[in-house]
C-alpha positions in Angstrom: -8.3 -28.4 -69.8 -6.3 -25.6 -71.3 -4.5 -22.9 -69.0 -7.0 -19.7 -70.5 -9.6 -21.6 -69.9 -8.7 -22.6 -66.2 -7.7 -19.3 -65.2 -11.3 -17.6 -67.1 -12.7 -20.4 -64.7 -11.1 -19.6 -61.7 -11.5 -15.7 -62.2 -15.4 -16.3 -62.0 -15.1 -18.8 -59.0 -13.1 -15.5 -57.1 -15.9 -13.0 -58.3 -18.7 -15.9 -57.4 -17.5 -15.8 -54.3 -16.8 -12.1 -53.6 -20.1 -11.3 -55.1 -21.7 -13.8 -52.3 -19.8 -12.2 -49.3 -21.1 -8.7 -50.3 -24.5 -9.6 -50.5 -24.6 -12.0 -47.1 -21.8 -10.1 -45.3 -17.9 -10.7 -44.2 -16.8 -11.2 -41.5 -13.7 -8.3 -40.4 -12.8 -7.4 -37.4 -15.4 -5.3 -35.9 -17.7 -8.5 -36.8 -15.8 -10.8 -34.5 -15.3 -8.7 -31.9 -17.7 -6.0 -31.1 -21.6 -6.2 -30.2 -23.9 -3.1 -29.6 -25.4 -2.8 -26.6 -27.3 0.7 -26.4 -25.5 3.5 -27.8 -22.0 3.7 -26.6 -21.9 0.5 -25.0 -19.5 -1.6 -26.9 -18.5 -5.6 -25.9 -16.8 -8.4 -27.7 -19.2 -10.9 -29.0 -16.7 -13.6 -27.4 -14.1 -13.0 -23.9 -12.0 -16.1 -21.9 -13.3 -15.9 -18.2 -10.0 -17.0 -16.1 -10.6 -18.1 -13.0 -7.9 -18.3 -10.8 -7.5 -20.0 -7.0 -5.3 -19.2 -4.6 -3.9 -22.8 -3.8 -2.5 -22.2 -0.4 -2.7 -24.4 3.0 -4.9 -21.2 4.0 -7.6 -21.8 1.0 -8.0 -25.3 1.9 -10.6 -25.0 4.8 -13.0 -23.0 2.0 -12.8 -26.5 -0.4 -13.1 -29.3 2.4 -16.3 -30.6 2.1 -19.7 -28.8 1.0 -19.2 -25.2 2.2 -20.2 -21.7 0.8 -17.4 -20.8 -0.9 -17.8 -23.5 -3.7 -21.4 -22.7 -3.9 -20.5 -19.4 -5.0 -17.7 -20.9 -7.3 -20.5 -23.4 -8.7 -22.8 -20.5 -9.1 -20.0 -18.6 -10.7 -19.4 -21.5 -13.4 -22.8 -22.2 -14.5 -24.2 -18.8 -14.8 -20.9 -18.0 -17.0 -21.8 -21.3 -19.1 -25.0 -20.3 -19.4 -24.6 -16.7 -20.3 -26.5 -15.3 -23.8 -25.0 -12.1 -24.9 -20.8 -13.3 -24.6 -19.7 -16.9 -25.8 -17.4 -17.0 -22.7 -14.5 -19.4 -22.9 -13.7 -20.6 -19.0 -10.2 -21.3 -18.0 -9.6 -22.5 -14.4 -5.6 -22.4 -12.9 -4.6 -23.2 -9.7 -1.5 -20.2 -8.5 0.7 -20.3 -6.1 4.6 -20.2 -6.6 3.3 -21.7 -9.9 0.5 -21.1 -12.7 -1.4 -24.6 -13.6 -3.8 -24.9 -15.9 -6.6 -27.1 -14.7 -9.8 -29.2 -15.1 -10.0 -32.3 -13.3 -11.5 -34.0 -16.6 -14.9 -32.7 -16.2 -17.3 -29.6 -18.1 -16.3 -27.0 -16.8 -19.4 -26.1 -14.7 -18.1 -29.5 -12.5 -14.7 -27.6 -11.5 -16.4 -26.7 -8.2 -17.2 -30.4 -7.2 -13.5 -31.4 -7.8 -11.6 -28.2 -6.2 -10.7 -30.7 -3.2 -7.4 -30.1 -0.6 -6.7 -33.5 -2.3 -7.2 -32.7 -5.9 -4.8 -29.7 -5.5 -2.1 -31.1 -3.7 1.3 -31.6 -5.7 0.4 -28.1 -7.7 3.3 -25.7 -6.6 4.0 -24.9 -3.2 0.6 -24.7 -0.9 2.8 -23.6 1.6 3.7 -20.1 -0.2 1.3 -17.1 -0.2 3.0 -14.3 -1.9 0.2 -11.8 -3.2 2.7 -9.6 -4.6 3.8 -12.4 -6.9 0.1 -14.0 -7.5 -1.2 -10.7 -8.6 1.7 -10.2 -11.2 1.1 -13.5 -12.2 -3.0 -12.6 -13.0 -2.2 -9.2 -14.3 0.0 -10.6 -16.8 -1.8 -12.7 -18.1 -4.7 -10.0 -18.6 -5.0 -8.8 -21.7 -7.5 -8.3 -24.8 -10.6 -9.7 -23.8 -10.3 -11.2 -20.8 -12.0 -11.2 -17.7 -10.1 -12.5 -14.5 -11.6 -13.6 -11.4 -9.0 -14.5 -8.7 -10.7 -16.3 -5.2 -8.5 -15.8 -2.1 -8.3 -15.3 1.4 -5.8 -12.4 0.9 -4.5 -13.0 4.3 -0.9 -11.6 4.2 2.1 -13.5 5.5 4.9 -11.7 6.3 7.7 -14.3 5.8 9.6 -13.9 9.0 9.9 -10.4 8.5 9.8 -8.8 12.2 8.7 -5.2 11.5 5.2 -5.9 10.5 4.3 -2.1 9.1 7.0 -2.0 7.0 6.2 -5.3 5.2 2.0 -3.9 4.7 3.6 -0.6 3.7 5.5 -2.7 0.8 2.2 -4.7 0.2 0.6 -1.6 -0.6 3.6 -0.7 -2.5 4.1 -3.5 -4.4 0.2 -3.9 -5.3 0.1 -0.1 -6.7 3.2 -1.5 -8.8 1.6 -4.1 -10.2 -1.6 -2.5 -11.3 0.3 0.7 -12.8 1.9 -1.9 -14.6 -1.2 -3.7 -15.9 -2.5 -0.2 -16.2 -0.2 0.2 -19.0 -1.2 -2.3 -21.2 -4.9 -1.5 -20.5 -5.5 1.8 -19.3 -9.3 1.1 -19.3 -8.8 -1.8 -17.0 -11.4 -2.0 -13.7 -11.3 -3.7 -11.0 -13.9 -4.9 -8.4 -14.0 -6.2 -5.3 -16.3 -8.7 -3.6 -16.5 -10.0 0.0 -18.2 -13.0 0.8 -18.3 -15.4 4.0 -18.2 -19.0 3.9 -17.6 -22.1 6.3 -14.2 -22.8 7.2 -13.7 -26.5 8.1 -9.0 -25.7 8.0 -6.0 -24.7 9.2 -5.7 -20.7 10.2 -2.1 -19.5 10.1 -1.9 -16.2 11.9 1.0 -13.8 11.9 3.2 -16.0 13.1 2.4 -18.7 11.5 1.3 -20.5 13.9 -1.5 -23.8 12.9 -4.9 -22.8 14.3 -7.9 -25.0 14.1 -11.7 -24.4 15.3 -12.1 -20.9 13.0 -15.1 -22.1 11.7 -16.1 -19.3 9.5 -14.0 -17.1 7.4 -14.4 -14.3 4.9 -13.0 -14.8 1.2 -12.8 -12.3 -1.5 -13.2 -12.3 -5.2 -11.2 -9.4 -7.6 -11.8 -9.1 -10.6 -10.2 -7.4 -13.6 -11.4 -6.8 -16.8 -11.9 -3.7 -19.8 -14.3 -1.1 -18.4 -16.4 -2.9 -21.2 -16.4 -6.5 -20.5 -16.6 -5.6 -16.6 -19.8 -3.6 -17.6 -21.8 -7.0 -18.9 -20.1 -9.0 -16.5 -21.2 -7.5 -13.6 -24.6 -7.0 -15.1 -25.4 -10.3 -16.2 -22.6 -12.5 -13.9 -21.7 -10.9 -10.9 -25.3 -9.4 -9.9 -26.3 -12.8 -10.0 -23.5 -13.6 -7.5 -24.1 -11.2 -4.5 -27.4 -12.3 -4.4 -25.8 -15.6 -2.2 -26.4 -15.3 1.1 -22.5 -15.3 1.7 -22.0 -11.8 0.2 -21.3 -9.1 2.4 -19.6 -5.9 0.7 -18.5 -4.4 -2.8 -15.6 -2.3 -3.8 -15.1 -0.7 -7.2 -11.9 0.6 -9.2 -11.4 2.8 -12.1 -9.9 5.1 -13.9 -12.8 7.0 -15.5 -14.2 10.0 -14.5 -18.0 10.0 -15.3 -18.8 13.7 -15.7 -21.5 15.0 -16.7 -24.2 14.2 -14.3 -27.6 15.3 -14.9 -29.2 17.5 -12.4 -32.0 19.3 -11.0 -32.4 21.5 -7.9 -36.4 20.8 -6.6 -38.5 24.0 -5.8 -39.4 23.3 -2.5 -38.4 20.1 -1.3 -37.6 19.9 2.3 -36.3 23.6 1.7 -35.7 26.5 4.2 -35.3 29.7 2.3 -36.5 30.7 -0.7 -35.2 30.5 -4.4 -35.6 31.2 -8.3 -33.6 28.3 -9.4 -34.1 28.5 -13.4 -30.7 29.3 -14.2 -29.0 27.6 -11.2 -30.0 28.6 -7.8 -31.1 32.4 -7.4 -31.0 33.0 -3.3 -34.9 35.6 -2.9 -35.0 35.1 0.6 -32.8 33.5 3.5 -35.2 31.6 6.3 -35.4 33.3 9.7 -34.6 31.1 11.5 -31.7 27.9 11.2 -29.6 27.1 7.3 -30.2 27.7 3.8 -30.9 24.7 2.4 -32.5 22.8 -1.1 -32.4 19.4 -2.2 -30.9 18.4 -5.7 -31.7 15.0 -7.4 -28.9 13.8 -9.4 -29.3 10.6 -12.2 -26.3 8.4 -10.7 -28.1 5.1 -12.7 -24.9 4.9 -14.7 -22.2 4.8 -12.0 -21.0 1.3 -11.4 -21.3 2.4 -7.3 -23.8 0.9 -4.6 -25.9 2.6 -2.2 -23.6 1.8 0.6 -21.1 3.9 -0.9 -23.4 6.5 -3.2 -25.2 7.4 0.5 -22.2 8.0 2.6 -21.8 11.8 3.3 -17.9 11.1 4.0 -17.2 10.3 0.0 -18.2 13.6 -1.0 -15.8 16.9 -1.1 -17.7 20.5 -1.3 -15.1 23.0 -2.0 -16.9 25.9 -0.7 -16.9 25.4 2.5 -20.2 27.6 2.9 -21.9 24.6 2.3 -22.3 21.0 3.8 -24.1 18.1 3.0 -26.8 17.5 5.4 -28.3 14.4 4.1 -28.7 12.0 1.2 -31.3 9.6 0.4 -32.6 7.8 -2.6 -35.2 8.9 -5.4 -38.7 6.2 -5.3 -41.2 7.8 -7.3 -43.0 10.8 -6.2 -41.1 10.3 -2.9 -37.3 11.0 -1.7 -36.0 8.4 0.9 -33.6 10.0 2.8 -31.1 8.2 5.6 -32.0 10.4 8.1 -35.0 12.2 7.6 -36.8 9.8 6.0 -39.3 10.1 3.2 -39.9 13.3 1.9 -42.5 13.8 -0.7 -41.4 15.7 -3.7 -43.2 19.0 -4.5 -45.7 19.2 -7.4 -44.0 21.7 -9.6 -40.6 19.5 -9.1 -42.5 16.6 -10.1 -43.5 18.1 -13.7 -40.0 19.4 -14.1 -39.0 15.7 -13.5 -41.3 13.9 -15.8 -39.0 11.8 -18.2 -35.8 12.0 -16.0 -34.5 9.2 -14.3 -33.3 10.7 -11.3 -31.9 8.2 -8.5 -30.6 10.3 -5.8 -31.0 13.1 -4.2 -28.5 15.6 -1.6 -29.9 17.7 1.0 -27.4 21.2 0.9 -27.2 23.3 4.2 -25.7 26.7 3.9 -24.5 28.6 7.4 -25.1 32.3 6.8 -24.8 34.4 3.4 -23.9 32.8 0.6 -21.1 34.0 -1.6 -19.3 31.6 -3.9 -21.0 28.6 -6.2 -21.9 25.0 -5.2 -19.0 22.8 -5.9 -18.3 19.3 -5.5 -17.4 16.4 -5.9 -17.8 12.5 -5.2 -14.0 11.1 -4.6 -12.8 7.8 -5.5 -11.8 6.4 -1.9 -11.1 3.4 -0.2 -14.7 2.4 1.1 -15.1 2.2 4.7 -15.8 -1.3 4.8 -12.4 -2.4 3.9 -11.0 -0.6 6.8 -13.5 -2.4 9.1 -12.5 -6.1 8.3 -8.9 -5.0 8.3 -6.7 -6.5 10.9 -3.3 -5.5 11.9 -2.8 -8.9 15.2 -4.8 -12.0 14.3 -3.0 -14.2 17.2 -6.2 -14.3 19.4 -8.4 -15.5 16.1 -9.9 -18.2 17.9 -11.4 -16.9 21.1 -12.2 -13.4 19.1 -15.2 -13.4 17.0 -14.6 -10.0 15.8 -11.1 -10.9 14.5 -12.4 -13.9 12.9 -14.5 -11.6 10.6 -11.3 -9.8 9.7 -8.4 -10.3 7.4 -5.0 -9.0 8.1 -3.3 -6.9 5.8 -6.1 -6.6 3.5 -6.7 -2.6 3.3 -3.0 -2.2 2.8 -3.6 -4.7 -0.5 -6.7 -2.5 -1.5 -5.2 0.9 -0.9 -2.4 -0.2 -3.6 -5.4 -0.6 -6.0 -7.1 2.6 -5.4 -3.5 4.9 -5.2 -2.4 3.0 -8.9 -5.9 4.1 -10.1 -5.8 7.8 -8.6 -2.0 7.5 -10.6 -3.0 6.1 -13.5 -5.9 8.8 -14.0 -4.2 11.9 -13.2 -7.4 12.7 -10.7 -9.6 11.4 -7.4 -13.4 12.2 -8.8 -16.0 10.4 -10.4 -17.7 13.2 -10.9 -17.7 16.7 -10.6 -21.0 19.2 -10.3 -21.0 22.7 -10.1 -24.4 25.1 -9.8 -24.3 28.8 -10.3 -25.6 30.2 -6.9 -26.4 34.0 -6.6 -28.2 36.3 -4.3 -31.0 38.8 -5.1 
């Protein structure tokens, strides 16, 4: 074969083959990595899940035996496997002192039914629990698509150290570090927060270390990390899937977006006292004769990654005119408002027209003492939710005769507070959303 005619040859092959790709499509980039989901909803079309276990003396109670923690962590593996929309890749590693990659020679949906105090033994030091160097370890290691998903007890140790506030203020220190850090690399990084309960058939060390048996039921807590995207179709699809185990208690949620604007709409005459024009904002025509000036507004809050527990609690909002205070909050069901104190309110007729199409999930019940001068502002904050406070404990030396205690976990709000304070850092502001209506008097 001559040399023109190879190179005429291979010349057509190259213009076969781009000629092909055109018309059945190449793959680039975007291909590989991003699926639509809705508009402006944007996920890879593949993502490693890494699961990570704390592999401490203190973790082994939750994997001796059949309890609820590895049903959750079985749950966790199959509905991953199993998942449609992401080809998720799952990666298990025991951490401690050390990162080890493991699998126990079995699919990975089988993990669970080998996580054994015996399997783990000999994999770094089970006698060291340092979170400050286990979450470095995770947030390092997160980065592209990646979702992580790190199962601890979270109980702090102080190692020795005799002036216990100081060593939870540098917990909370040294957690804010290491998320600013990670925040760096992926500024659109969340984090969530789930509590669960399980059997405890182990060894509780308390703040002394000293060996405790008989706790025979513990809480446990999952984080996870991921890109505000991943985390949106995780949670959806994976983690919804998980609270619904009867060993989950509580929720917590972390980011750095502000999700302004919310759509609004101020009812006519809803559970009102006084009365209004509220076309353009709220136009005061009368104040009642008798107790506060007050109106309802339904807000659509179905895109805020937030539960009920925290969406309904009067003490996460911030009204900077302090003319006004929030009275009540309930949630919108069809032609009816469910609020948590008053109850069910039924939604006025003309409201009702103005709210056909809207999907409208909440509503706020305003109260105004006296004239009103300025404009309704507010806000919802990004705080620390009030549950993590409750199962905090600062003494956990009376575990075993205390009940209460034994639902607790010591040192864990000063761990979360270092998440929220590197997020409210990271974003340059506390809100996830701001609302202000235009309020004037006749």
């Amino acid at each position: 074969m001559s040399k023109i005619y190879f190179i005429k040859l291979l010349i057509l092959s190259l213009f076969i083959n781009v000629a092909c790709e055109s018309v059945h499509g190449s793959k680039n980039d975007n291909d590989d990595e991003i699926k639509t989901e809705g508009p402006g909803k944007n996920f890879p079309l593949d993502a490693t899940v890494k699961i990570y276990f704390e592999n401490t003396l203190s973790m082994d109670g939750y994997i001796n035996g059949n309890t609820d923690f590895k049903d959750v962590f079985r749950d966790l593996l199959v509905t991953v496997d199993n998942e449609k929309e992401i080809d998720y890749e799952i990666e298990f590693y025991l951490v401690n002192n050390e990162l080890n990659k493991e699998h126990f020679d079995v699919p990975s949906i089988k993990i669970s039914e080998k996580l054994t105090p015996q399997s783990t033994n000999n994999k770094g030091n089970k006698g060291s629990s340092n979170f400050e160097d286990i979450l470095n370890t995770v947030l390092e290691n997160q980065e592209g698509n990646v979702i992580s998903v790190l199962m601890a007890d979270f109980i702090y140790s102080p190692g020795g150290e005799t002036d216990t506030p100081s060593a939870l203020n540098k917990l909370r220190t040294y957690t804010q570090d290491a998320f600013l850090r990670a925040g760096k690399q992926n500024s659109k990084m969340d984090t969530r927060i789930y509590s669960f309960t399980s059997k405890f058939d182990g060894t509780y060390f308390d703040i002394n270390n000293k060996h405790i048996k008989g706790v025979e039921k513990r809480p446990y807590y999952y984080f996870v990390m991921a890109p505000s995207s991943l985390m949106q179709i995780f949670e959806k699809n994976i983690l919804s899937q998980l609270i619904k185990n009867p060993g989950f208690v509580n929720e917590a949620f972390f980011s750095s977006m502000n999700f302004s604007p919310i759509k609004t709409q101020v009812l006519a005459s809803t559970a009102n006292n006084g009365r209004f024009n509220i076309r353009d904002g709220i136009k005061v025509i009368g104040y009642p004769k008798q107790g506060n000036l007050e109106f309802v507004m339904v807000l659509d809050l179905s895109h805020l990654p937030l539960d009920d527990h925290y969406l309904l609690n009067k003490d996460n909002y911030l009204l900077q005119n302090s003319e006004f205070k929030i009275k009540d909050i309930g949630v919108v069901q069809g032609k009816t408002i469910k609020f948590a104190s008053l109850g069910s309110k039924k939604i006025d007729a003309s409201s009702q027209v103005n709210m056909k199409g809207e999907n409208f999930t909440h509503a706020i019940l305003f109260s105004a003492d006296g004239l009103v001068s300025e404009d309704l502002k507010f806000a919802l904050k990004k705080k620390v939710p009030a549950w993590v406070l409750q199962v905090d404990s600062e003494d956990d030396r009376n575990i075993k005769s205390d009940s209460l205690e034994q639902t607790k976990t010591f040192g864990f709000a000063p761990l979360v507070e270092g998440v929220a304070k590197a997020y409210e850092q990271q974003a340059g502001n506390n809100d996830y959303f701001n609302i202000q209506i235009t309020v004037n008097n006749n």
